[in-house]
Steps between C-alpha positions, in 0.01 A plus 500: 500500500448631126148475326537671129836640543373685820663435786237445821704387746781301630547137685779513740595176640802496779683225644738553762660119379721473198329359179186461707280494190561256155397559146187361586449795729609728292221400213198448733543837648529643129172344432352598814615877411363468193146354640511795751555796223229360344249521794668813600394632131143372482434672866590815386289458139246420709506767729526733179193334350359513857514922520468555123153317572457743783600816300230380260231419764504843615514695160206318386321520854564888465351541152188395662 
């Protein structure tokens, strides 16, 4: 899974059957991949956002 040229992570689908998965497959679990980098890159902006708003809570609570 690839979000901005950054690889996040990877989808690994097995069959133990020959051809068990068509084109069709193939281009929902690309969009699915592509739907999870996204998610998987807005959870960690937020979590950035989350403890830069931290950081900043206590700086200003120790200025006090």
């Amino acid at each position: 899974m690839i979000y901005r040229n950054e690889l996040l992570g990877v989808l690994n689908v097995e069959s133990e059957q020959i051809d068990a998965y068509t084109e069709n497959d193939e281009e929902m679990l690309g969009t699915l991949g592509g739907s999870l980098a996204a998610i998987i890159a807005n959870a960690r902006l937020l979590e950035q956002i989350r403890v830069q708003a931290e950081r900043e809570r206590l700086i200003l609570r120790s200025h006090k």
